[in-house]
Jmol script that loads the backbone (N, CA, C; Angstrom):
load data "model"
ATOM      1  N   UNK A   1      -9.558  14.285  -9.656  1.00  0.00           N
ATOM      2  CA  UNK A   1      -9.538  13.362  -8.544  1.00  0.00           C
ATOM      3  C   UNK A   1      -8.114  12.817  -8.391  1.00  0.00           C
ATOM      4  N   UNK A   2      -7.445  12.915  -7.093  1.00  0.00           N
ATOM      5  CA  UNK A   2      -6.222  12.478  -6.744  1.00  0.00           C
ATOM      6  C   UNK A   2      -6.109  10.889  -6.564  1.00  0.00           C
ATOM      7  N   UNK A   3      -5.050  10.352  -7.335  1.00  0.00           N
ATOM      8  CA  UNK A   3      -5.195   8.954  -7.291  1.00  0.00           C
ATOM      9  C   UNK A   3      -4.143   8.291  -6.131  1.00  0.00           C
ATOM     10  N   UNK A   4      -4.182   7.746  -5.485  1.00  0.00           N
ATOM     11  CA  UNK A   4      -3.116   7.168  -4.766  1.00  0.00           C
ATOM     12  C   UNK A   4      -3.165   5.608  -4.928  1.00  0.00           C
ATOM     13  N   UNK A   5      -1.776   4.944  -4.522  1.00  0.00           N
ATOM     14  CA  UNK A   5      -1.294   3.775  -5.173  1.00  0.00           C
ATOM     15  C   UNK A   5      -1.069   3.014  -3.839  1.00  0.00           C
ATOM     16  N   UNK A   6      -1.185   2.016  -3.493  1.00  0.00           N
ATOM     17  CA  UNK A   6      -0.795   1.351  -2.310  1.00  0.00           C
ATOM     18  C   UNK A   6      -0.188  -0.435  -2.867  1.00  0.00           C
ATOM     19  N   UNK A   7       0.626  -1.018  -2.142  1.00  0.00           N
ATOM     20  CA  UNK A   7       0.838  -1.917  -2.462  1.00  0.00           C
ATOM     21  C   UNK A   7       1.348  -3.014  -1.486  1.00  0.00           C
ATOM     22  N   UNK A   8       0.763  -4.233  -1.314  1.00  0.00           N
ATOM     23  CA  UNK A   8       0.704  -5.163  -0.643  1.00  0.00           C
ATOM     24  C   UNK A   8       1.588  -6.379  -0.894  1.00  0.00           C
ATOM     25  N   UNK A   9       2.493  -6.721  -0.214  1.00  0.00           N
ATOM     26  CA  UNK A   9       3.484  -7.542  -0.176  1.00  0.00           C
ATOM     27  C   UNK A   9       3.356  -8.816   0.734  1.00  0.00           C
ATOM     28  N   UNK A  10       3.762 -10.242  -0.060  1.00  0.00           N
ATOM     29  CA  UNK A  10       3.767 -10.641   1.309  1.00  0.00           C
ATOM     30  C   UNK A  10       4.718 -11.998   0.980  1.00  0.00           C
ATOM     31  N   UNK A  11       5.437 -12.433   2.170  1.00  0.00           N
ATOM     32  CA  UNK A  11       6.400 -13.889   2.000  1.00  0.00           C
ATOM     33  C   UNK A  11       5.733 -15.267   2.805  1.00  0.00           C
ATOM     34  N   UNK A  12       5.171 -15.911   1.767  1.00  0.00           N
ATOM     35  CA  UNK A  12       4.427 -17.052   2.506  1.00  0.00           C
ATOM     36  C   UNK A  12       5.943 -18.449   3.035  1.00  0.00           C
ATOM     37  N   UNK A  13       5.503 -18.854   3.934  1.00  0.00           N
ATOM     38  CA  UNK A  13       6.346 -20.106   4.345  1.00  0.00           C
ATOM     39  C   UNK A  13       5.325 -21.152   4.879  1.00  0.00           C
ATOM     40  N   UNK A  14       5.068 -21.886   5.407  1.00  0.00           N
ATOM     41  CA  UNK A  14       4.571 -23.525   5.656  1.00  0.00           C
ATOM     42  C   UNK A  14       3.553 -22.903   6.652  1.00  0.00           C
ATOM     43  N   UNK A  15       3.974 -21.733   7.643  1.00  0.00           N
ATOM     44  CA  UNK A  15       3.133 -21.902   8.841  1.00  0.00           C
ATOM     45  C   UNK A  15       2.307 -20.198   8.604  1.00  0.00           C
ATOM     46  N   UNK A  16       3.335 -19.424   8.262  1.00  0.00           N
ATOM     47  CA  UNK A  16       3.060 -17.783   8.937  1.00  0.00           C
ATOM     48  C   UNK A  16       3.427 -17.293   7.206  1.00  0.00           C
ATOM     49  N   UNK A  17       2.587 -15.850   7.055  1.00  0.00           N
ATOM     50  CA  UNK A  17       2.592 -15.335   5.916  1.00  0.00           C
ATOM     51  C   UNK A  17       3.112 -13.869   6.622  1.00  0.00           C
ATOM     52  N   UNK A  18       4.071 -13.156   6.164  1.00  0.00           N
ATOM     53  CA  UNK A  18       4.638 -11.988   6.380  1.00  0.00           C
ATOM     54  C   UNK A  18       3.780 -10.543   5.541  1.00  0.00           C
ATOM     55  N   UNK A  19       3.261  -9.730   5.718  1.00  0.00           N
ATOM     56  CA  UNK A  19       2.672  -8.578   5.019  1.00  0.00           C
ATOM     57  C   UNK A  19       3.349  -7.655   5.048  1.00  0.00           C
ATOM     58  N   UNK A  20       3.821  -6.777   4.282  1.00  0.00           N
ATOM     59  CA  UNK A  20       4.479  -5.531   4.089  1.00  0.00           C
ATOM     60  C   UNK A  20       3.154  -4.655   3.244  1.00  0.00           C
ATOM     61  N   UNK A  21       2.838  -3.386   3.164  1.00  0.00           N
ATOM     62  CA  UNK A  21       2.366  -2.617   2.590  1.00  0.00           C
ATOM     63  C   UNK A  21       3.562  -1.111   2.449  1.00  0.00           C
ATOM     64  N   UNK A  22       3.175  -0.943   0.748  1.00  0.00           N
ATOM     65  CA  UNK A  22       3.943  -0.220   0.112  1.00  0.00           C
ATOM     66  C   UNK A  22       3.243   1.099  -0.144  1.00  0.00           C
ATOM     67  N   UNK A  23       4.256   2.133  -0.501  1.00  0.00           N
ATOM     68  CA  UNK A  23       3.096   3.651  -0.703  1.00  0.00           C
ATOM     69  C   UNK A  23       4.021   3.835  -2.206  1.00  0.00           C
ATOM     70  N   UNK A  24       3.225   3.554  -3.132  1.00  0.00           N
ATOM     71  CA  UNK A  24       3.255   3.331  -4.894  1.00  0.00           C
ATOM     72  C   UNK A  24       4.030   4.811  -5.079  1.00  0.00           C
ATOM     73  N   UNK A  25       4.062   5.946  -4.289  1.00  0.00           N
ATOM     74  CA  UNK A  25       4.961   7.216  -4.999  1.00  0.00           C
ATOM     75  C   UNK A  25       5.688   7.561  -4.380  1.00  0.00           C
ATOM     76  N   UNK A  26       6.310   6.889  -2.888  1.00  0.00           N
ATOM     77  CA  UNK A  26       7.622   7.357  -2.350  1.00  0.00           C
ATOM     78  C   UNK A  26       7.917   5.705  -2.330  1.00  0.00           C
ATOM     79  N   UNK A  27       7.448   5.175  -2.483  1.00  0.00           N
ATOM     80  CA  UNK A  27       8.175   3.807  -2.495  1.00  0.00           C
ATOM     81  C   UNK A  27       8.539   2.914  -1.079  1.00  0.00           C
ATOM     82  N   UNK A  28       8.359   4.079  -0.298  1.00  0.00           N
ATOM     83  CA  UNK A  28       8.294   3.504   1.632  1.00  0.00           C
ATOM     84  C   UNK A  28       7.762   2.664   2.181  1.00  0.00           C
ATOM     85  N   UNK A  29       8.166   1.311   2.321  1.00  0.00           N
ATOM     86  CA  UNK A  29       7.451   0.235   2.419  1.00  0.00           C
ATOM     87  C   UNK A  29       7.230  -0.269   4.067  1.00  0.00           C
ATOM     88  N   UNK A  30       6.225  -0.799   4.744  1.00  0.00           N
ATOM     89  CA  UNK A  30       5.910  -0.598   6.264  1.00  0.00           C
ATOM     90  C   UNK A  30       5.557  -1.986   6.393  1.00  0.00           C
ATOM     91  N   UNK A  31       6.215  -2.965   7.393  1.00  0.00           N
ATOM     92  CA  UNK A  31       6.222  -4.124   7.987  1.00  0.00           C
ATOM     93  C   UNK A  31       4.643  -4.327   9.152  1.00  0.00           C
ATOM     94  N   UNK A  32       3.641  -4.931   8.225  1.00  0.00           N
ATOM     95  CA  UNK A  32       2.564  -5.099   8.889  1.00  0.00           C
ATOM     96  C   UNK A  32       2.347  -6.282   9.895  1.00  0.00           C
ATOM     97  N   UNK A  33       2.983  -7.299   9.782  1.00  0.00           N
ATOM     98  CA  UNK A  33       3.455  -8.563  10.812  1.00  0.00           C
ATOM     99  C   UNK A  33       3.157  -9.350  10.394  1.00  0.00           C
ATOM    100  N   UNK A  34       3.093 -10.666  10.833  1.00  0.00           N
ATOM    101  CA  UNK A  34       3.190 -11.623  10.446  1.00  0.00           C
ATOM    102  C   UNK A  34       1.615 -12.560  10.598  1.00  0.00           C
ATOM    103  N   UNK A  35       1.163 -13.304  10.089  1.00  0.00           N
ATOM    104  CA  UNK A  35       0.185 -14.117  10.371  1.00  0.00           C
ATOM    105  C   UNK A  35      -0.081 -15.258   9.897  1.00  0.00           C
ATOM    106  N   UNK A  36      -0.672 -15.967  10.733  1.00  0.00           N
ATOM    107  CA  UNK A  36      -1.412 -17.723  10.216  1.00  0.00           C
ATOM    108  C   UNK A  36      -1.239 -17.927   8.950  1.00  0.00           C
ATOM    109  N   UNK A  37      -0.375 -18.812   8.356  1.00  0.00           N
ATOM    110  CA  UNK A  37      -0.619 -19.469   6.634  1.00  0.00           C
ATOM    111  C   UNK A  37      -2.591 -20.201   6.637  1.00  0.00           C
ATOM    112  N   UNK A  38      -3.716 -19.614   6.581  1.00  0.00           N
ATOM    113  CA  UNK A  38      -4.317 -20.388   6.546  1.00  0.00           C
ATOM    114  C   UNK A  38      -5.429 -19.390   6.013  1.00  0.00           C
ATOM    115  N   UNK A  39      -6.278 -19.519   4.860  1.00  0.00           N
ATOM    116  CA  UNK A  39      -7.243 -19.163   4.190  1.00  0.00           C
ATOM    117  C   UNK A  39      -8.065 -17.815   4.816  1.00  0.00           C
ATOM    118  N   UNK A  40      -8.455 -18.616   5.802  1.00  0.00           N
ATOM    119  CA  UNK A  40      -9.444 -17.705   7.083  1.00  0.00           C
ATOM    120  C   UNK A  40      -8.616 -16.570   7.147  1.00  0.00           C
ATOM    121  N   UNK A  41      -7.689 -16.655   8.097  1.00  0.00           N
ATOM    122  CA  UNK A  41      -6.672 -15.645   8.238  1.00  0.00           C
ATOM    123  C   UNK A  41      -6.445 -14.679   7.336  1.00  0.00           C
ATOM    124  N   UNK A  42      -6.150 -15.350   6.613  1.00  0.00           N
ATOM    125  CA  UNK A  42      -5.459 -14.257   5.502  1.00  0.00           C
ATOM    126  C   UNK A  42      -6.325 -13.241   4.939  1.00  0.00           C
ATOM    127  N   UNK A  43      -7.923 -14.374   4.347  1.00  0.00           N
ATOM    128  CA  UNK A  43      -8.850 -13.177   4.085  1.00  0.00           C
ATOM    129  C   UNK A  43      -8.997 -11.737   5.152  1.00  0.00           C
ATOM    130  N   UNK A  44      -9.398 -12.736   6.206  1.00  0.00           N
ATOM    131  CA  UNK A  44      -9.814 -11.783   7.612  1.00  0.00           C
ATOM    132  C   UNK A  44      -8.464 -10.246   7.721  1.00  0.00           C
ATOM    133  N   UNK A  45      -7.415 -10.835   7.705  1.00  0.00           N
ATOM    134  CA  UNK A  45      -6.171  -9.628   7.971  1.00  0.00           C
ATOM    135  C   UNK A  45      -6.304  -8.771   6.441  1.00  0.00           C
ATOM    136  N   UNK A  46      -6.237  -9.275   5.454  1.00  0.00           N
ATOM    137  CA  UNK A  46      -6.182  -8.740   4.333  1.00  0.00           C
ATOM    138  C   UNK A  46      -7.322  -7.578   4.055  1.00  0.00           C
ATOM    139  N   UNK A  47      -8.384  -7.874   4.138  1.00  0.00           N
ATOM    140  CA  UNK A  47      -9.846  -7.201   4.224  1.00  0.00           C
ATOM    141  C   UNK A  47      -9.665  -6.288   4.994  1.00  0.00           C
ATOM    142  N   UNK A  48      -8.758  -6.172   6.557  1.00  0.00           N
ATOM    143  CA  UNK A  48      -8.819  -5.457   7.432  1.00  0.00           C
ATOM    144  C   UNK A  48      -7.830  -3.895   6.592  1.00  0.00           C
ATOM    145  N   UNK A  49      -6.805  -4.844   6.054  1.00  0.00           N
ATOM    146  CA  UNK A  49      -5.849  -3.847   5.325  1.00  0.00           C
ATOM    147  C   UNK A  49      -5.936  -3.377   4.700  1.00  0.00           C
ATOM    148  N   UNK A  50      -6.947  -4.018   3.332  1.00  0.00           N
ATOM    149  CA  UNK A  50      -7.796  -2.906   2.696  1.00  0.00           C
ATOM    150  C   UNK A  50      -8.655  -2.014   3.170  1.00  0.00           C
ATOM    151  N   UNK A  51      -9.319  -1.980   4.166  1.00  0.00           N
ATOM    152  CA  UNK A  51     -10.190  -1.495   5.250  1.00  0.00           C
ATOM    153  C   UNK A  51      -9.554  -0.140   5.553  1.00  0.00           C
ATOM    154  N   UNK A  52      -8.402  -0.009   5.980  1.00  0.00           N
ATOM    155  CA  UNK A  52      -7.246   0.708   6.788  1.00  0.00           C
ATOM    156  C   UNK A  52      -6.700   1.628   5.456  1.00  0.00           C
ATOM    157  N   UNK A  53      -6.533   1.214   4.236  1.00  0.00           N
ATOM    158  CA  UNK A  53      -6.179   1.975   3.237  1.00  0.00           C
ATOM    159  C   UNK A  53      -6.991   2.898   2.977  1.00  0.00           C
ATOM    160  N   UNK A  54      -8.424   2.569   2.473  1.00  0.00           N
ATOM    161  CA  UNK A  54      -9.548   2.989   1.897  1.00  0.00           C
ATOM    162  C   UNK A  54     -10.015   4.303   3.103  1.00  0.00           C
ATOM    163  N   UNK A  55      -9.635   4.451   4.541  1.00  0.00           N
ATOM    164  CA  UNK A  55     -10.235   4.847   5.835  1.00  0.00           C
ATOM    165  C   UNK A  55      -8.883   6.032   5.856  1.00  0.00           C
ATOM    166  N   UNK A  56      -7.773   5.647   5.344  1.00  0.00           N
ATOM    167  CA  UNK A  56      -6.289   6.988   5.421  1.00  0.00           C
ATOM    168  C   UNK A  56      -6.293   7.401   3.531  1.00  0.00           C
ATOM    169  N   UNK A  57      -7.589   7.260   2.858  1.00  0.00           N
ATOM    170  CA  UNK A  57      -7.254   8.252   1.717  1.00  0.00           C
ATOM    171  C   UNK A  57      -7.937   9.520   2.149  1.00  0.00           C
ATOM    172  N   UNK A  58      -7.655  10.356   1.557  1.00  0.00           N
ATOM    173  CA  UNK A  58      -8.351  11.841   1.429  1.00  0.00           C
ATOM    174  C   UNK A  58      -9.844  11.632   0.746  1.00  0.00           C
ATOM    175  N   UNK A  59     -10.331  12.709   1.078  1.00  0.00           N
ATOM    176  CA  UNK A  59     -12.046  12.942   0.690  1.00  0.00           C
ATOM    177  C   UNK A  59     -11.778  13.104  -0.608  1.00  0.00           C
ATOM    178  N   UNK A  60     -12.598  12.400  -1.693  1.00  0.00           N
ATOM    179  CA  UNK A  60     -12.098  12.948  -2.835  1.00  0.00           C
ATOM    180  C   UNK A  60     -11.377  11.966  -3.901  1.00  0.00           C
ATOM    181  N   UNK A  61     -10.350  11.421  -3.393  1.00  0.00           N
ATOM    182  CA  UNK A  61      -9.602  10.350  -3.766  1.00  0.00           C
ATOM    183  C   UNK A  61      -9.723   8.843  -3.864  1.00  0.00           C
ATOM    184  N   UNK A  62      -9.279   8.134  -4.457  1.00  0.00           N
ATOM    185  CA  UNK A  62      -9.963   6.523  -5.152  1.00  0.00           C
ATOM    186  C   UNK A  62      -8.113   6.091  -4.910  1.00  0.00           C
ATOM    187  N   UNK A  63      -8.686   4.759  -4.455  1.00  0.00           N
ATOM    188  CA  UNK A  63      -6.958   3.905  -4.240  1.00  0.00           C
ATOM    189  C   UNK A  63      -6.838   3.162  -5.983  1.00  0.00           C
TER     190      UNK A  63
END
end "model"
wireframe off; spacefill off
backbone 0.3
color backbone group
């Protein structure tokens, strides 16, 4: 089973939290935008991003 690595970044400030997602074996990191500093939010976008990872692995493969 092929393993792939993903990795989630992010720069919190007072209002807006910044997301970057990383690809763990070329190291190519992709600017996902910016969103609400606030609980709700974050779950809601975050969940979506795991969502989006789990939906671009191969048949076969575990993140």
């Amino acid at each position: 089973m092929k393993k792939l690595n993903k990795y989630i970044g992010h720069d919190e400030s007072k209002d807006t939290m910044a997301v970057v997602i990383a690809d763990g074996t070329s190291g190519e990191a992709r600017f996902l935008g910016e969103i609400a500093n606030i609980p709700e939010t974050i779950a809601r976008e975050l969940s979506g991003v795991i969502w989006a990872i789990g939906q671009a692995l191969p048949q076969g493969a575990s993140a």
